[in-house]
NUVEX-897112 format. One record per residue (C-alpha): residue in one letter; residue number from 1; x, y, z. Coordinates in steps of 0.25 Angstrom, whole numbers, plus 2048, in hexadecimal, padded with zeros to 3 digits. Example, Ala and Ser with C-alpha at 12.3 -4.5 7.8 and 13.67 -1.06 7.14 Angstrom:
<nodes>
@aa A i 1 xx 831 yy 7EE zz 81F
@aa S i 2 xx 837 yy 7FC zz 81D
</nodes>
This chain:
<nodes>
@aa X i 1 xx 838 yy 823 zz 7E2
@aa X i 2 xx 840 yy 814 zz 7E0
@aa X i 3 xx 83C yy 80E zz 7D3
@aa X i 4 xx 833 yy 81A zz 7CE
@aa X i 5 xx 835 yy 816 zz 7BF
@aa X i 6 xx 832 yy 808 zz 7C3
@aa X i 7 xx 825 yy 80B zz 7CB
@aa X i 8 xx 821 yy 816 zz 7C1
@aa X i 9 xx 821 yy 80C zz 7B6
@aa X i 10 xx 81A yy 801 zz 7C0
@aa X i 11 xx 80F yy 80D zz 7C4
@aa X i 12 xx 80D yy 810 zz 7B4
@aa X i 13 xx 80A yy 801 zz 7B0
@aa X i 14 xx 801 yy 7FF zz 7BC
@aa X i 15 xx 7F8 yy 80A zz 7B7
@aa X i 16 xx 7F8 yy 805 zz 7AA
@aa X i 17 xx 7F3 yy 7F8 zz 7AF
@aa X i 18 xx 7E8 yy 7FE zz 7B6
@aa X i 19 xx 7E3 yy 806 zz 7AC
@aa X i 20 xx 7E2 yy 7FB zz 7A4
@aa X i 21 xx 7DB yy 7F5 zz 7AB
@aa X i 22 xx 7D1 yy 7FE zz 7B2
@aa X i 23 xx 7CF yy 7F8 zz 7BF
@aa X i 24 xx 7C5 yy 7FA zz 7C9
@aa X i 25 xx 7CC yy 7F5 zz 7D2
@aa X i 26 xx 7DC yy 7F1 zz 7D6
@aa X i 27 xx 7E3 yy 7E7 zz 7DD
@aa X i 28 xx 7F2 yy 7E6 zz 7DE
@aa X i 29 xx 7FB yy 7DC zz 7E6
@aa X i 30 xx 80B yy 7DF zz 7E7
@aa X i 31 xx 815 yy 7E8 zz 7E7
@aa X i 32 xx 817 yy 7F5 zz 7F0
@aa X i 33 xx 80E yy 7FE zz 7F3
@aa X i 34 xx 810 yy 805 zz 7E5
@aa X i 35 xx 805 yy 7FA zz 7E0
@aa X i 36 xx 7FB yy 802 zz 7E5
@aa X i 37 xx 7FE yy 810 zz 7DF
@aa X i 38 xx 7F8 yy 80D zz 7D1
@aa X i 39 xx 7ED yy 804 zz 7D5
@aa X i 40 xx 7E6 yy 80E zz 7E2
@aa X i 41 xx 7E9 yy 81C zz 7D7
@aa X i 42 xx 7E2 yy 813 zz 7CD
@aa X i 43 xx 7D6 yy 810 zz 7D7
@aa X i 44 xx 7D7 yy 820 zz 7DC
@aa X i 45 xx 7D3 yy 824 zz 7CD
@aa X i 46 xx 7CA yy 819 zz 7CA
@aa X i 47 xx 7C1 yy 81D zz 7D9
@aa X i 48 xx 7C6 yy 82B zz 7DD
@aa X i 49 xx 7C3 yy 82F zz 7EC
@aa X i 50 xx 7B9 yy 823 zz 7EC
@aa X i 51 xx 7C8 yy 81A zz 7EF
@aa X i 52 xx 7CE yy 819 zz 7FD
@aa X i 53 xx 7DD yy 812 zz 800
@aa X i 54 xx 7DF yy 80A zz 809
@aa X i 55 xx 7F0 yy 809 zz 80C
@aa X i 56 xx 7F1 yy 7FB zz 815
@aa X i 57 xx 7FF yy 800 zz 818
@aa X i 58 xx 809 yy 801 zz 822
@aa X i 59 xx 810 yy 80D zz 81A
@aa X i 60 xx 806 yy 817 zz 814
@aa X i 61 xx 810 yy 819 zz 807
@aa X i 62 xx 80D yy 828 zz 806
@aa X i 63 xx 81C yy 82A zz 806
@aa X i 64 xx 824 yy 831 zz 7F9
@aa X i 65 xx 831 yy 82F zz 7F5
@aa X i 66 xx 838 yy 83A zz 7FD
@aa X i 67 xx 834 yy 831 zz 809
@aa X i 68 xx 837 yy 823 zz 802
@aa X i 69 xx 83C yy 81E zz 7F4
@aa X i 70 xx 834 yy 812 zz 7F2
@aa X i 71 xx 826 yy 815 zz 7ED
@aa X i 72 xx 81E yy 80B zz 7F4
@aa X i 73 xx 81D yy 815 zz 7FE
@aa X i 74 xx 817 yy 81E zz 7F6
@aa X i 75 xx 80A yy 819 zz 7F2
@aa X i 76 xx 801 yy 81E zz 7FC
@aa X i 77 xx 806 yy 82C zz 7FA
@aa X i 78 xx 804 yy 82C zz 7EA
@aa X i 79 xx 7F6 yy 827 zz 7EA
@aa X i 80 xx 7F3 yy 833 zz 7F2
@aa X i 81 xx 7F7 yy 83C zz 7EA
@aa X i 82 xx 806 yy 83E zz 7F0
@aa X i 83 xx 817 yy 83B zz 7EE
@aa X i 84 xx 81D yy 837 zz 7E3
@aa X i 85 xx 819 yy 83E zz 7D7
@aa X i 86 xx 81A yy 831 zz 7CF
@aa X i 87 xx 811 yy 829 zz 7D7
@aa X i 88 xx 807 yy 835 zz 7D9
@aa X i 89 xx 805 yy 835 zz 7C9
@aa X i 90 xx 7FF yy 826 zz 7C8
@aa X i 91 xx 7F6 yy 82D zz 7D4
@aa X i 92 xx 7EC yy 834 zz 7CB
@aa X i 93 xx 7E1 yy 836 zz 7D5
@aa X i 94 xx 7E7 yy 835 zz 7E4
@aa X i 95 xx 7E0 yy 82E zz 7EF
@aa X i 96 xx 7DB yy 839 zz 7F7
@aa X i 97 xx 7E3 yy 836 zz 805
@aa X i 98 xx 7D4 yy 834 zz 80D
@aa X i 99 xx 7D1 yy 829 zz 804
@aa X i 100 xx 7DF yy 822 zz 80A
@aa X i 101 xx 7E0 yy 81A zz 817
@aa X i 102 xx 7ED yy 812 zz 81B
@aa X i 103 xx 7EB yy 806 zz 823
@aa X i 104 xx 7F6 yy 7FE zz 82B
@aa X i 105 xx 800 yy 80C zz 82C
@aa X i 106 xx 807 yy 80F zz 838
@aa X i 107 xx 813 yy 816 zz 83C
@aa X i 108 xx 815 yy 81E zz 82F
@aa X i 109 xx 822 yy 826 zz 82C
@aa X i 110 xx 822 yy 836 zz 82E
@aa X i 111 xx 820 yy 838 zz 820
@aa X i 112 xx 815 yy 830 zz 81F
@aa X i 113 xx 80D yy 832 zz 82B
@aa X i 114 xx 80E yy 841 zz 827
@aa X i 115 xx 808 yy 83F zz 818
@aa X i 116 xx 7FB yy 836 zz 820
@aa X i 117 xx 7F9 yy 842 zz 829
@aa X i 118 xx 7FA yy 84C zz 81F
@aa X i 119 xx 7F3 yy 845 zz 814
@aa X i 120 xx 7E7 yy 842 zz 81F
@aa X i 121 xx 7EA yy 832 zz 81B
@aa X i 122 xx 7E1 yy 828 zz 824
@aa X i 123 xx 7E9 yy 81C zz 82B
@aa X i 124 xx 7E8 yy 810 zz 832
@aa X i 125 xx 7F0 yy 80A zz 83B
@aa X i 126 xx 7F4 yy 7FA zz 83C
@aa X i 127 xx 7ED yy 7FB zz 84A
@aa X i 128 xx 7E1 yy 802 zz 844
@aa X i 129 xx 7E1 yy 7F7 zz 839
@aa X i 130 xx 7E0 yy 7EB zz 842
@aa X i 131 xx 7D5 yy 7F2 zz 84C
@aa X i 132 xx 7CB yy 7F2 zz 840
@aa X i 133 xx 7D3 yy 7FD zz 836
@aa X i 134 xx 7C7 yy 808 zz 83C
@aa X i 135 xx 7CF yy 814 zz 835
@aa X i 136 xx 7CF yy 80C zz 829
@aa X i 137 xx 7BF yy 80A zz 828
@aa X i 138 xx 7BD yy 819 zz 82E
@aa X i 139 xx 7C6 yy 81D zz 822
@aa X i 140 xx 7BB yy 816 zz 818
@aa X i 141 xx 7AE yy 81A zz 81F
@aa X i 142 xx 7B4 yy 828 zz 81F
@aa X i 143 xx 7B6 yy 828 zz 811
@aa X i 144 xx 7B0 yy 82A zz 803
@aa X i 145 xx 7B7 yy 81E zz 800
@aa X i 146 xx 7B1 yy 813 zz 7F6
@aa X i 147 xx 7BC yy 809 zz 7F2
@aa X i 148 xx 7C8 yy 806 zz 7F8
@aa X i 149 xx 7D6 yy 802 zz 7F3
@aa X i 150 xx 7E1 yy 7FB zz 7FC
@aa X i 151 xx 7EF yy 7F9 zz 7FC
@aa X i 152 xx 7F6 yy 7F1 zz 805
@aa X i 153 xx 804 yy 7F1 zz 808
@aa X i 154 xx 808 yy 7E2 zz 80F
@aa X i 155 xx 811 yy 7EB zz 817
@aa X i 156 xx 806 yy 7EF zz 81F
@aa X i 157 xx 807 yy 7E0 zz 826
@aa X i 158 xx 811 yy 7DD zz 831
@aa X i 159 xx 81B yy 7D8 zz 82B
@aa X i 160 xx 81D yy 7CD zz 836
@aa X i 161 xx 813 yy 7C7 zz 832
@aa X i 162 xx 810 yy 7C9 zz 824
@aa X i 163 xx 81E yy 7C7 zz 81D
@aa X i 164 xx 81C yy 7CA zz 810
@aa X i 165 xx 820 yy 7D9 zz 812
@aa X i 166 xx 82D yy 7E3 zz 811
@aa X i 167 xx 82D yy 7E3 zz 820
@aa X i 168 xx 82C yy 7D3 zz 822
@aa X i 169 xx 83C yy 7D3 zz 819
@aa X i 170 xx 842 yy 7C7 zz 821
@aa X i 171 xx 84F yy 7CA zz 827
@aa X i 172 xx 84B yy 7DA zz 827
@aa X i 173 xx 852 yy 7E4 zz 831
@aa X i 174 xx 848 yy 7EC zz 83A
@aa X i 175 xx 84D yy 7FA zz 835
@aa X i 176 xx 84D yy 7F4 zz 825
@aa X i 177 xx 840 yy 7FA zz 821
@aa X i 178 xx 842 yy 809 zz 826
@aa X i 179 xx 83A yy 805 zz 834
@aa X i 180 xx 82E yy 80A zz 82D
@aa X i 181 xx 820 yy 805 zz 830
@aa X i 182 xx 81D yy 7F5 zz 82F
@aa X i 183 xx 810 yy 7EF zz 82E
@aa X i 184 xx 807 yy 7EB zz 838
@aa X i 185 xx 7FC yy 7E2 zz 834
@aa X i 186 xx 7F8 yy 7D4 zz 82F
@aa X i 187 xx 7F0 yy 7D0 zz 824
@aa X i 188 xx 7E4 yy 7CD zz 82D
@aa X i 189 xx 7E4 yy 7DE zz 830
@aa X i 190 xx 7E5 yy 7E2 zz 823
@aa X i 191 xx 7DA yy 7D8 zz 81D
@aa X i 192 xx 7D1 yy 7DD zz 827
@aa X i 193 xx 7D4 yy 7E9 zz 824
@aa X i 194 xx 7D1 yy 7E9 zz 815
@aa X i 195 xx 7C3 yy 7DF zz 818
@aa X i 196 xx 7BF yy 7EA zz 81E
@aa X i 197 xx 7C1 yy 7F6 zz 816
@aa X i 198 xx 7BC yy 7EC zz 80B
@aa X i 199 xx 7AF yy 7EB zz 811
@aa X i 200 xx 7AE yy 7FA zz 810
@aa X i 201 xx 7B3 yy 7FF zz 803
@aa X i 202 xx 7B5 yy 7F9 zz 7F6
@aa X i 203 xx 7C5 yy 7F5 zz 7F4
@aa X i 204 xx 7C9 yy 7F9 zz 7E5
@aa X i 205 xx 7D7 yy 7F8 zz 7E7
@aa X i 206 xx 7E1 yy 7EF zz 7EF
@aa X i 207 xx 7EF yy 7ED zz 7EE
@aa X i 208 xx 7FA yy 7E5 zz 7F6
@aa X i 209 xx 808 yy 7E9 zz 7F8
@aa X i 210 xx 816 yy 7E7 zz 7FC
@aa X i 211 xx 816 yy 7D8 zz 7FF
@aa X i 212 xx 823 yy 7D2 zz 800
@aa X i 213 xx 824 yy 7C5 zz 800
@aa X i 214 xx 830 yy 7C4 zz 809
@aa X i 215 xx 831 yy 7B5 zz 80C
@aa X i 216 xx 82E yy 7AF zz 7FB
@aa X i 217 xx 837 yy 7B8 zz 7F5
@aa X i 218 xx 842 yy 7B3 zz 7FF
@aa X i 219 xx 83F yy 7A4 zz 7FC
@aa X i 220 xx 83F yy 7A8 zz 7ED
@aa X i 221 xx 84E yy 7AC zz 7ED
@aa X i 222 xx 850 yy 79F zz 7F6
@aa X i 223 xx 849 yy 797 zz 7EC
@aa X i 224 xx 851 yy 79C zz 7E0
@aa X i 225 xx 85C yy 797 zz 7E7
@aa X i 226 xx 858 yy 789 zz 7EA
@aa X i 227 xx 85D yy 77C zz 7E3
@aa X i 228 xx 852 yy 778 zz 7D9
@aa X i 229 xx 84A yy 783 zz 7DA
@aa X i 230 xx 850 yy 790 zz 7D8
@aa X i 231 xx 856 yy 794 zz 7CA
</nodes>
């Protein structure tokens, strides 16, 4: 797993800030999809089978690092229980996988389409989503479900129109990202789709990840460079 020393320190001093603080409730904006790991294990204890996730994703990050080094695709997988061993042990009470929905996948690879069948894991696709997200609120009504926490990976947007993401890179390649899945929504789809799961469960946790701010750090660097203004 890249950097484990670094995320491993970063996992311990995100822990020690929650304990501290005993929250009943969690929100988190930035970085990648790691941000969430502490955070929903956190929530898991505090509500136990009474929390449902749902992953507004285009990936559903379940992978391990045989499959892929960096542990942003990872998180899904840990908070049920599964992968890495030292992601699992920040997870002491694992999301049961009936309690997990992701919204916004499509087109996952082998490994991953395999671990959702086996693991009995309840999608929803970007169509799904923009027709009204009817697996989404199926997946609540079917539930034992009380509070909800939701992460949401900006890559689940297409990236032609929101460009603030990984896949929005100016000047990328078609092939530079290993061809795998690109989101496909707008922001009005994924509002809509948190409103109205909202009007149905209580939200307890919500975090934002992977922005990339493509176009502001390029005019940074330019601006260092400038007469006057840069250093």
């Amino acid at each position: 797993m890249r950097g484990r020393s670094v995320l491993l320190k970063q996992i311990q001093e995100a822990r020690k800030i929650i304990e501290r603080h005993q929250p009943k409730s969690l929100a988190v904006l930035g970085g990648d999809c790691l941000v969430s790991l502490v955070p929903f294990s956190w929530l898991s204890e505090r509500y136990g089978d009474r929390l449902g996730v749902l992953w507004i994703d285009t990936h559903p990050d379940v992978q391990t690092p045989k499959q892929y080094t960096n542990a942003h695709a990872h998180v899904l997988g840990a908070l049920l229980g599964h992968g890495d061993p030292d992601l699992t042990k920040a997870v002491t009470r694992p999301v049961p996988a009936k309690n997990v929905m992701i919204a916004g996948i499509h087109d996952p690879l082998p490994f991953e389409a395999q671990f959702i069948a086996d693991h009995g894991l309840r999608t929803c696709s970007p169509q799904q989503v923009r027709d009204g997200a009817q697996p989404v609120m199926e997946w609540l009504k079917d539930s034992q479900i009380e509070v909800l926490a939701i992460h949401l990976d900006l890559d689940v947007l297409d990236p032609h129109n929101f460009r603030s993401l990984l896949f929005a890179k100016p000047g990328r390649g078609k092939h530079d990202f290993g061809d795998v899945a690109e989101g496909k929504l707008n922001i009005p789809d994924v509002l809509k789709l948190i409103q109205e799961v909202t009007t149905e469960k209580e939200v307890v946790g919500m975090t934002i990840a992977e922005h990339m701010p493509w176009d502001a750090l390029n005019l940074q660097e330019m601006l260092k460079q400038l007469p006057l203004i840069g250093g």
